[in-house]
C-alpha positions in Angstrom: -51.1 4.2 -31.8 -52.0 1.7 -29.1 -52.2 -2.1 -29.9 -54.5 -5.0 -28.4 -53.3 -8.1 -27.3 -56.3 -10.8 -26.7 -55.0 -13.8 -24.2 -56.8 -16.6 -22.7 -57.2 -17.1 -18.7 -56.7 -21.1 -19.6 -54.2 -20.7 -22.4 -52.0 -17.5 -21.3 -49.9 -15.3 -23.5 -47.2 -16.0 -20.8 -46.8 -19.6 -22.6 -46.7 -18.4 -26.2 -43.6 -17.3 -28.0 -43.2 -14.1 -29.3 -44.9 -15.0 -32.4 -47.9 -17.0 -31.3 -48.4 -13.8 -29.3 -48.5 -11.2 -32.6 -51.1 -13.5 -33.9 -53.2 -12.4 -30.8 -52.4 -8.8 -31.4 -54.7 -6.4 -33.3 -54.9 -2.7 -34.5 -58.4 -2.0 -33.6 -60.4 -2.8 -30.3 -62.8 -4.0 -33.1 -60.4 -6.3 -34.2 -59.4 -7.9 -30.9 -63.3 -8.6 -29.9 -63.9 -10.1 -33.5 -60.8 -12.7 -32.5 -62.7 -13.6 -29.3 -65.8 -14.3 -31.3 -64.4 -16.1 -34.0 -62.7 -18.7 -31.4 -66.4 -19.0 -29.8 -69.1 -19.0 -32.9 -72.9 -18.6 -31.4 -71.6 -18.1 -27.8 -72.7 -15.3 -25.9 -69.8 -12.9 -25.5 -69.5 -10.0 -23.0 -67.0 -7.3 -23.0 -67.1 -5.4 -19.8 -64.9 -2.0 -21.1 -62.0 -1.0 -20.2 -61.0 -0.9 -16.7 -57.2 0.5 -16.2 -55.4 -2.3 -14.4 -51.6 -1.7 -12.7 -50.0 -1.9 -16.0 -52.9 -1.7 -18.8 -56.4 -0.4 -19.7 -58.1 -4.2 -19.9 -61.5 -5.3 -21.2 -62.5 -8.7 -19.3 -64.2 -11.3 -21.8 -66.8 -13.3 -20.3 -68.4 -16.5 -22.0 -71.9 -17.8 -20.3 -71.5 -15.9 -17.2 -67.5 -17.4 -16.9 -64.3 -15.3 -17.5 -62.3 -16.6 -20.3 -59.9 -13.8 -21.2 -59.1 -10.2 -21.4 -58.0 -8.1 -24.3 -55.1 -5.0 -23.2 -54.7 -1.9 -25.1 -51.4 -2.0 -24.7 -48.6 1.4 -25.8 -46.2 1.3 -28.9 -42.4 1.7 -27.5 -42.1 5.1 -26.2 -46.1 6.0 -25.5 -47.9 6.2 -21.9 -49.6 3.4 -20.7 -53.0 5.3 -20.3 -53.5 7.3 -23.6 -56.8 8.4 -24.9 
């Protein structure tokens, strides 16, 4: 089963430990969008799908027409990249 890591364009996973990062990482696609709307009550989220990037399938989360962030389906040790 895949995972989803949501991460910040201002406030990058690349500058989180290891464990600030699992608190960023979900089961569900559901999951990982309800993050991003929890951390932006009553704003207007957009999720664009995902698009398969040069490493990940990535959604791109956009807040009043501005990207913010971008969640990755990303593969448990051992799995493709690009699983259904």
């Amino acid at each position: 089963m895949p995972h989803y890591v949501c991460d910040f364009i201002d406030d990058s996973n690349w500058h989180k430990t290891k464990e600030e990062v699992k608190t960023r990482t979900f089961d569900t696609e559901e999951s990982a969008k309800e993050w991003f709307k929890a951390q932006f009550p009553g704003k207007n989220l957009e999720f664009t799908g995902f698009h398969r990037t040069e490493r990940y399938a990535t959604i791109w989360v956009d807040c009043d027409g501005k990207s913010i962030g971008e969640i990755t389906r990303r593969p448990n040790e051992g799995e493709k990249y690009f699983t259904s």
